[in-house]
Backbone bond lengths (Angstrom), bond angles and torsions (degrees), N, CA, C in turn:
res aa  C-N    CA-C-N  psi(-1)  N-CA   C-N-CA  omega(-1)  CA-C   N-CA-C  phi
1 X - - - 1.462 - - 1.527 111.40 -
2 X 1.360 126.80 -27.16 1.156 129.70 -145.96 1.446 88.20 -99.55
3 X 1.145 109.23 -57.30 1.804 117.61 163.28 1.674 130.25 -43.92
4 X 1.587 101.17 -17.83 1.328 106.55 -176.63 1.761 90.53 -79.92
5 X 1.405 97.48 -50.92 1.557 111.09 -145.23 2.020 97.36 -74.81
6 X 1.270 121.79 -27.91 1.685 131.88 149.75 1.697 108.81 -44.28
7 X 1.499 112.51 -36.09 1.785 85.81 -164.24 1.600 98.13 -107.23
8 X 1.289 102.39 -4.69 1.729 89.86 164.19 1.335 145.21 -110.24
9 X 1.791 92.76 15.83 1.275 129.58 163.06 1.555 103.39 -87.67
10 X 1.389 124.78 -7.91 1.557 126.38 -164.13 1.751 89.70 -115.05
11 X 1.525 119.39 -55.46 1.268 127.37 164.42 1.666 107.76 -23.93
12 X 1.077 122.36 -88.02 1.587 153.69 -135.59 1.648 97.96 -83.62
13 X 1.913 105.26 -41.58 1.745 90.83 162.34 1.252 117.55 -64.52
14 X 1.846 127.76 -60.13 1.184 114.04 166.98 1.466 126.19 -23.44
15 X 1.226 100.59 -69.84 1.350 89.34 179.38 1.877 147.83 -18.64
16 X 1.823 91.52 -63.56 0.916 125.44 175.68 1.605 107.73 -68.56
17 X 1.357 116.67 -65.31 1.517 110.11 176.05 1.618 104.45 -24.02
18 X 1.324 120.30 -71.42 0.869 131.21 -151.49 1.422 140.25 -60.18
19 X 1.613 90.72 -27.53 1.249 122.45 172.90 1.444 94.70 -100.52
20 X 1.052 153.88 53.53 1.244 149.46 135.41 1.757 90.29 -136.53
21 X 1.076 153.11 6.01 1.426 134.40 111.51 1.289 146.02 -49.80
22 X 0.942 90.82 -34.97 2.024 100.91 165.41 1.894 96.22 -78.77
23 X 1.219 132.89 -74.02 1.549 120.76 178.91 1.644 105.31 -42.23
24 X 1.290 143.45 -20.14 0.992 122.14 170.59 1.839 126.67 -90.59
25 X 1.362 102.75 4.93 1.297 133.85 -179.64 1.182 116.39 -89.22
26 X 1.505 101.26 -53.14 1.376 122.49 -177.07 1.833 108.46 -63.78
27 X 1.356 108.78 -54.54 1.173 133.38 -173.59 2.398 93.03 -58.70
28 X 1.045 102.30 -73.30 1.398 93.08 -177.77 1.819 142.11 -59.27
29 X 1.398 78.28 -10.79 1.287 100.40 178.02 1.727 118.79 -87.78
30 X 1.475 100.68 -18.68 1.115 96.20 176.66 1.578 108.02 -90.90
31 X 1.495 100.30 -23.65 1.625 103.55 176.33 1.280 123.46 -61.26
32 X 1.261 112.72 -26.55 1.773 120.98 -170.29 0.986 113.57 -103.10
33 X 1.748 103.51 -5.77 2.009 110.35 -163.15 1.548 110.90 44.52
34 X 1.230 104.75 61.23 1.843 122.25 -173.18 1.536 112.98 -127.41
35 X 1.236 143.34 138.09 1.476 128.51 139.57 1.719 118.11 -67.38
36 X 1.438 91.80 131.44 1.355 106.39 -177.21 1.191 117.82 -93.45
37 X 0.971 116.05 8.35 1.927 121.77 177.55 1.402 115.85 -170.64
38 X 1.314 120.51 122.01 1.303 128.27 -153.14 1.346 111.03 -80.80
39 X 1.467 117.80 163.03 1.387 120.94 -164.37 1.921 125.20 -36.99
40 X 1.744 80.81 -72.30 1.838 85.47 178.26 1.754 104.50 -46.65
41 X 1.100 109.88 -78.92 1.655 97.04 179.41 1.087 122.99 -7.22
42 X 1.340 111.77 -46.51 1.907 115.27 -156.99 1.542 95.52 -91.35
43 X 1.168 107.25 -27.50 1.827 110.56 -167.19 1.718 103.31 -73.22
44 X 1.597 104.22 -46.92 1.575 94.02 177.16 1.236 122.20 -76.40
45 X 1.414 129.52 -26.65 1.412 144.92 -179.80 1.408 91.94 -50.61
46 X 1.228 128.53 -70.38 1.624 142.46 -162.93 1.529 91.42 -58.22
47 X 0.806 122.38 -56.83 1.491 108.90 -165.21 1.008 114.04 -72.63
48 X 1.799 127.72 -56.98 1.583 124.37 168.23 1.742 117.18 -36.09
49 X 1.272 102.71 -49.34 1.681 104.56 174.03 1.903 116.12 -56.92
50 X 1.377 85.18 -52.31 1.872 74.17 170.17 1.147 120.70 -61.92
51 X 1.318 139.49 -39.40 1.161 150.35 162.24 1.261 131.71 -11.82
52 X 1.248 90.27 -67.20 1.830 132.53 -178.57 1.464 110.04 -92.48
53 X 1.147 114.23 -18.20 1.904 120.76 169.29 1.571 94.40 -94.95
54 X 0.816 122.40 -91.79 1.819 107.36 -166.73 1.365 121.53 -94.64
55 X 1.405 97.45 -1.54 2.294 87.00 -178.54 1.828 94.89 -101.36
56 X 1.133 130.71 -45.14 1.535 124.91 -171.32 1.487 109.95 -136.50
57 X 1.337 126.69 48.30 1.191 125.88 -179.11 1.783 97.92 -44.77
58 X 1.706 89.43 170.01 1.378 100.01 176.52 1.522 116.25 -119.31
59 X 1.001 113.21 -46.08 1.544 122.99 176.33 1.554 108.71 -151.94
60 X 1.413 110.42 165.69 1.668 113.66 -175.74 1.677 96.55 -64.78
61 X 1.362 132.50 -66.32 1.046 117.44 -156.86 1.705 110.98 -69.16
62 X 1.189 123.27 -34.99 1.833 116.24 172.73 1.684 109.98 -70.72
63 X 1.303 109.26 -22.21 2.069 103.61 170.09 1.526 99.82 -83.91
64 X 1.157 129.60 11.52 1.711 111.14 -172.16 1.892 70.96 -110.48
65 X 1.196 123.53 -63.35 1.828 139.52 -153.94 1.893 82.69 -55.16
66 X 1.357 105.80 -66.69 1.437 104.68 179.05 1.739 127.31 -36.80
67 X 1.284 118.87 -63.70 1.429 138.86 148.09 1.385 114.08 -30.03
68 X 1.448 130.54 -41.21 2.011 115.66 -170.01 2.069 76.58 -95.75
69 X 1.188 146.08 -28.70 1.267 134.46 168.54 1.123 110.01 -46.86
70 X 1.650 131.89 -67.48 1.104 126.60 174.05 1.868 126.61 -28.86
71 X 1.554 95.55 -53.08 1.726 115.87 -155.33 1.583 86.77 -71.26
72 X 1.283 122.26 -26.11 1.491 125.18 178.63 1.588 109.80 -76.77
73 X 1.098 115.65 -45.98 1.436 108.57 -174.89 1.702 111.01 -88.00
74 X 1.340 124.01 2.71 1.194 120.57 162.68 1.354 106.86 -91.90
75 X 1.485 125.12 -9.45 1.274 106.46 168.69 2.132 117.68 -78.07
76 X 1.765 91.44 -42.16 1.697 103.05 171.02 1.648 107.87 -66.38
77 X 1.272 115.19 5.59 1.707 97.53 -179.20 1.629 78.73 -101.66
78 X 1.076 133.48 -35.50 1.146 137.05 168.77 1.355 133.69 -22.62
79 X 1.420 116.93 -60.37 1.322 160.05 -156.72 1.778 89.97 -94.02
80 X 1.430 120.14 -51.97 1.421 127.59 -166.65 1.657 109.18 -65.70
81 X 1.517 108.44 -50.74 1.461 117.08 146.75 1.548 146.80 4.93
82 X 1.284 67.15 -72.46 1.913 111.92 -171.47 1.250 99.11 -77.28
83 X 1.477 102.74 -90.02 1.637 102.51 178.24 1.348 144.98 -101.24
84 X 1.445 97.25 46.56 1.457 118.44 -172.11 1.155 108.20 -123.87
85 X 1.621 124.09 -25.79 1.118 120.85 140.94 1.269 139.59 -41.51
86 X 1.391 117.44 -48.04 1.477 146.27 -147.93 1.544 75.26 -86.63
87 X 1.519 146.59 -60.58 1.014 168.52 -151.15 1.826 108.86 -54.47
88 X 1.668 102.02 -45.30 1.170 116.11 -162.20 1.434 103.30 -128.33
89 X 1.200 132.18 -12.06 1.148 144.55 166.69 2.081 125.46 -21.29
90 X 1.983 92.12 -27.88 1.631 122.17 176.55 2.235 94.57 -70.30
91 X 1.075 99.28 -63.88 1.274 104.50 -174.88 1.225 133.62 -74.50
92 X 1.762 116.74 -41.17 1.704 105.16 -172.51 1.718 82.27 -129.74
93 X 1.443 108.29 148.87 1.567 121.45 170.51 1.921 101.72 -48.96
94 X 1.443 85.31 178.18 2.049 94.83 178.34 1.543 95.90 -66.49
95 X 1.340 99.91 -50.58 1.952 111.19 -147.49 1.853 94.88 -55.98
96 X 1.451 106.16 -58.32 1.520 100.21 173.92 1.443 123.34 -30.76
97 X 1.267 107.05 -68.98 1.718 148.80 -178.40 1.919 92.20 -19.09
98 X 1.860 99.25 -64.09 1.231 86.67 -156.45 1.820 92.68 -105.34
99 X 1.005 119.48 17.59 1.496 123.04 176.49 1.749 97.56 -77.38
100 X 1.657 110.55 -44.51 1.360 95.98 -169.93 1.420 105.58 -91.61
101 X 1.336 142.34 -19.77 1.612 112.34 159.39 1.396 107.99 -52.14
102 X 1.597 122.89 -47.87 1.826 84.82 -155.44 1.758 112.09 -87.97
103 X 1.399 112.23 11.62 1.456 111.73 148.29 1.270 123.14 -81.75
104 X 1.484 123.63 -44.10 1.315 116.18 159.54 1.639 119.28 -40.98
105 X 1.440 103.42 -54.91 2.331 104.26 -171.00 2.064 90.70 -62.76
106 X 1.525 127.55 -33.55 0.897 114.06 178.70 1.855 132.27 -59.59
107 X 1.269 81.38 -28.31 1.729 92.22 -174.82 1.167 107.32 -97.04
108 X 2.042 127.29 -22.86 1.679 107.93 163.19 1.326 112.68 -85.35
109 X 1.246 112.19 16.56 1.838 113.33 168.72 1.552 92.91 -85.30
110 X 1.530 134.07 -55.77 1.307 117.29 -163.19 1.253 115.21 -82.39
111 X 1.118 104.87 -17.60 1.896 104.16 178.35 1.241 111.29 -66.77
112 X 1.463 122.69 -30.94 1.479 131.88 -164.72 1.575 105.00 -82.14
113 X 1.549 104.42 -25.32 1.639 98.04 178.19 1.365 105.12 -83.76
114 X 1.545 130.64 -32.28 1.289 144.53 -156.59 1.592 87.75 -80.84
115 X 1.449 122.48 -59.98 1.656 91.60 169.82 1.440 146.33 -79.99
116 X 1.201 116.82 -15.39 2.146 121.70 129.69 1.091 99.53 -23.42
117 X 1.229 120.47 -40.22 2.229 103.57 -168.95 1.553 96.63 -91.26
118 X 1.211 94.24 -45.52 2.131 108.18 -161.03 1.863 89.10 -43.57
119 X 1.504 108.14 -64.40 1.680 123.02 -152.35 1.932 95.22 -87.34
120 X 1.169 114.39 -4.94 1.428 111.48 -164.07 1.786 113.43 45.70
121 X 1.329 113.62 48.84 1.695 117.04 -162.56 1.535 96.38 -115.06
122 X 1.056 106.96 82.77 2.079 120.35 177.48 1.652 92.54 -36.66
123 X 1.413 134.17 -44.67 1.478 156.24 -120.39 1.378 82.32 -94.54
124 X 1.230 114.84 -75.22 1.374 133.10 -159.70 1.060 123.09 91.85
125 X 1.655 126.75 21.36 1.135 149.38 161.76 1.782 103.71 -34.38
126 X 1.170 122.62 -61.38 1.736 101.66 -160.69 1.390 101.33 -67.93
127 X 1.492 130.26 -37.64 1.842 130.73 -169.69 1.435 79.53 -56.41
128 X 1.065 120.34 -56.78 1.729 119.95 -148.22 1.339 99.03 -58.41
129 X 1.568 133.21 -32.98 1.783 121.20 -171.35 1.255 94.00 -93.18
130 X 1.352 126.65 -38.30 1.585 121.80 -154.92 1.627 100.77 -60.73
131 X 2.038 109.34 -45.39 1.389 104.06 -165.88 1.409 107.91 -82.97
132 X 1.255 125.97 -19.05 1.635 124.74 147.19 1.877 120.40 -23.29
133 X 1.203 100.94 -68.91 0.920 137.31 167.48 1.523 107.34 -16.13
134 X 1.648 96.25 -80.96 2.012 117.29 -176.67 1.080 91.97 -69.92
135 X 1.350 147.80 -22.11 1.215 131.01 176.56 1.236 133.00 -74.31
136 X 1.304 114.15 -17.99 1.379 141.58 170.31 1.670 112.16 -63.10
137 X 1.700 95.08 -67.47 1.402 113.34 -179.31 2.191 106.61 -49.58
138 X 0.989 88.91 -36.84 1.710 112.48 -143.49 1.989 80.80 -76.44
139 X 1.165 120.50 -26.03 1.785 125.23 -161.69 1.225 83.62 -80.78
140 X 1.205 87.08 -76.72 2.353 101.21 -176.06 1.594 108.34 -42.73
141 X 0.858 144.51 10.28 1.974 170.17 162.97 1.100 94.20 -85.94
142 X 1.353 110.17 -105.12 1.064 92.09 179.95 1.682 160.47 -99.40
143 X 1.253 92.46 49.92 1.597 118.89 172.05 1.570 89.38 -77.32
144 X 1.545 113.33 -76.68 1.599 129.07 -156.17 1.730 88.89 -55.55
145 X 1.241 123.39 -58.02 1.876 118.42 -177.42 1.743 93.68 -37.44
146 X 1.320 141.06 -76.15 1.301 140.04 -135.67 1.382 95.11 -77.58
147 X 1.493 129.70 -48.88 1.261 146.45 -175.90 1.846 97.79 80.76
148 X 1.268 126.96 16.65 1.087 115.03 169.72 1.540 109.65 -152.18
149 X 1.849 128.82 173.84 1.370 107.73 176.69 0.922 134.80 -102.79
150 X 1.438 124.25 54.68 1.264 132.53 141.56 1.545 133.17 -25.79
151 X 1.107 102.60 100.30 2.028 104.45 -175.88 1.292 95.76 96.49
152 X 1.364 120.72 -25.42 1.808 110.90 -160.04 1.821 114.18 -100.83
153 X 0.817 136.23 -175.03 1.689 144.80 172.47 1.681 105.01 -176.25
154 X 1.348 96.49 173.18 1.456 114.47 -169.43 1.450 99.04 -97.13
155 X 1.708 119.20 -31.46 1.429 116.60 153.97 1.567 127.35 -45.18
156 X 1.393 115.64 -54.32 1.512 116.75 164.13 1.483 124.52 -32.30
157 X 1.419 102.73 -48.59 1.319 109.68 -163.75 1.582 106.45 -81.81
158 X 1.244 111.99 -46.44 0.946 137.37 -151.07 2.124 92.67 -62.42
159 X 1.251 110.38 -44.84 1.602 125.35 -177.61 1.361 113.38 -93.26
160 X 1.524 124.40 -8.26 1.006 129.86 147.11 1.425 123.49 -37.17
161 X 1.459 90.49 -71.98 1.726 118.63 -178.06 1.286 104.40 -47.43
162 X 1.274 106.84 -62.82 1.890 111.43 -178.89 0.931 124.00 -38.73
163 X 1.750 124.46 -49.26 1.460 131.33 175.46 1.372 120.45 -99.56
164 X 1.804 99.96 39.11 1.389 113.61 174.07 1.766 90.75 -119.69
165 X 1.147 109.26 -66.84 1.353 116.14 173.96 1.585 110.02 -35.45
166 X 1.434 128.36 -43.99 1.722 129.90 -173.39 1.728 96.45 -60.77
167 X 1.538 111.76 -55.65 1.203 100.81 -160.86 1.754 107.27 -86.78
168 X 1.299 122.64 2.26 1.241 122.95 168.15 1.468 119.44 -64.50
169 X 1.033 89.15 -45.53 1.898 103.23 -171.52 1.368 109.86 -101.66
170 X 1.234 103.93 12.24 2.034 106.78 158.55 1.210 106.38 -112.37
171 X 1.304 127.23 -19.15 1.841 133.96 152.23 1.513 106.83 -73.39
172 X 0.915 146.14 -5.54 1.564 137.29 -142.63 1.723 78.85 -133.63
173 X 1.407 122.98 -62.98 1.088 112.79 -163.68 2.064 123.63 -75.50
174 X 1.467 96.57 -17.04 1.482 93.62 -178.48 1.494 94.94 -156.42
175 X 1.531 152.25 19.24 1.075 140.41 132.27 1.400 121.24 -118.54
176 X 1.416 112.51 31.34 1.293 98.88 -177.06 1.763 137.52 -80.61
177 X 1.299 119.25 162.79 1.557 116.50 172.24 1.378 114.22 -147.65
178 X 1.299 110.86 156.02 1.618 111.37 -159.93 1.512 118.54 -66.95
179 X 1.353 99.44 0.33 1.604 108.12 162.04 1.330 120.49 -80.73
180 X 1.561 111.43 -83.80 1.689 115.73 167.15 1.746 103.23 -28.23
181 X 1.047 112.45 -64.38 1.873 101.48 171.54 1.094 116.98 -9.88
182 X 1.423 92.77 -87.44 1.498 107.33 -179.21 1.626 119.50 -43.28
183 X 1.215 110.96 -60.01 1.669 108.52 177.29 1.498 115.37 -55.14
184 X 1.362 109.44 -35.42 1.109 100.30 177.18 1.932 134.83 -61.34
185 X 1.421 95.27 -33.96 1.342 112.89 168.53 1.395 102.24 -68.94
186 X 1.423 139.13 -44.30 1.429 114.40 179.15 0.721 118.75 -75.64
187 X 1.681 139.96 -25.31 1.174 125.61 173.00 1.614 122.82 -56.19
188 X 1.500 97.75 -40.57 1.974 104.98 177.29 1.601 89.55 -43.69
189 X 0.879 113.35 -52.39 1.997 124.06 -140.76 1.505 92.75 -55.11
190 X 1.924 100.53 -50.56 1.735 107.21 -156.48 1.736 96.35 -70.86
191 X 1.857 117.08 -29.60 1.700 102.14 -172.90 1.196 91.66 -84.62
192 X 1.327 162.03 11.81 1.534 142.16 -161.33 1.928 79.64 -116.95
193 X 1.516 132.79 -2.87 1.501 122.51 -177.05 1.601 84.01 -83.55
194 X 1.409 105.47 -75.76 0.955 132.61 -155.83 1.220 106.56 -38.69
195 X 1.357 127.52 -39.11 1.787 134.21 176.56 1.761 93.09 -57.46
196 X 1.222 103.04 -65.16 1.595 114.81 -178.98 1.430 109.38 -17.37
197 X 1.647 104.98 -66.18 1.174 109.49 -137.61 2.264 91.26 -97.36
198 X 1.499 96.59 -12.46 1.703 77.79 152.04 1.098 124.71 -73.09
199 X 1.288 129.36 -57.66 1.254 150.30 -157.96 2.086 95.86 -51.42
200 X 1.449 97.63 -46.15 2.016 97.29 170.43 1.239 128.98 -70.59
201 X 1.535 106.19 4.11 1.686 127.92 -170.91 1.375 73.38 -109.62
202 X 1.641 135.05 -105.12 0.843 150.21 -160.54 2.373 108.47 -16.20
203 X 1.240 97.25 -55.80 1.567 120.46 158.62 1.976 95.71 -37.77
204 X 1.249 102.67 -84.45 1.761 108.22 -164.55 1.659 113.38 -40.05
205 X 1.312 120.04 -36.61 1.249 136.03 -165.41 1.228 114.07 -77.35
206 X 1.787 100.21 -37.20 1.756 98.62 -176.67 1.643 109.83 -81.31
207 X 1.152 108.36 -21.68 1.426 126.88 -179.65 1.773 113.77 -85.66
């Protein structure tokens, strides 16, 4: 019981962290007229969430948590669209622009099933840390690309981390493997930069 009532206190923060990272994404991005989360991110997010919302749900309460993730990141794939074009518009034509997201969201849809087969993981636990993971790396990208915080906040990061840490230590404590381990510790490592390295933006600006 005590174990039930531990992992859905670990469940339900993830969750929540998380989904109040995407609304804080959503929310800044419209303020700056910016994308707040870069392509691959958004391409695997969308797909793992569909995935896990109508092709292999897991339980009622992670397909409902899974599902308002989705409705969130179709709004930031949204936003990425819009003004991510406008963004890059100097360098690659439109037709490219949006030719390679929906080959990119196409190919982290098949990779994500190909590792369900690769890991035999119904769950989808390893896509789920690995693209954590690039997402981490992929923020701290493009922070240093913009050199300023545009799309970004210390809130983002800051609830990132949180609903990295919930679902770390509900894998760590009763599903863990020396993989997710491992990813999991880099990911802390890559959001504890990334806080860093707002917080020295945040520093430059007031100054």
């Amino acid at each position: 019981m005590a174990q039930e009532k531990f992992l859905l206190i670990c469940q339900l923060g993830m969750g929540l962290f998380w989904i109040i990272t995407y609304i804080l994404i959503i929310k800044q991005g419209f303020q700056d007229k910016k994308y707040g989360m870069p392509m691959a991110a958004i391409c695997a997010n969308i797909s793992w969430e569909f995935i896990f919302a109508f092709m292999y749900p897991q339980n009622d309460l992670q397909r409902m948590i899974t599902f308002l993730w989705f409705l969130l990141d179709i709004i930031i794939m949204m936003q990425y669209l819009k003004y991510g074009h406008k963004e890059y518009q100097k360098l690659i034509p439109g037709k490219i622009f949006y030719a390679s997201f929906f080959i990119t969201l196409g190919a982290c849809f098949f990779i994500i099933l190909a590792m369900m087969h690769e890991f035999k993981d119904i769950a989808g636990k390893y896509a789920a840390f690995s693209q954590n993971l690039m997402m981490s790396g992929l923020f701290i990208a493009l922070l240093l690309q913009r050199g300023n915080l545009s799309g970004q906040s210390m809130g983002i990061a800051v609830c990132k981390m949180i609903g990295t840490i919930f679902a770390a230590v509900g894998f760590y404590m009763y599903f863990r493997t020396p993989l997710i381990t491992i990813i999991s510790l880099a990911t802390l490592f890559y959001d504890w930069l990334y806080i860093v390295l707002i917080y020295r933006l945040y520093q430059k600006r007031v100054m």
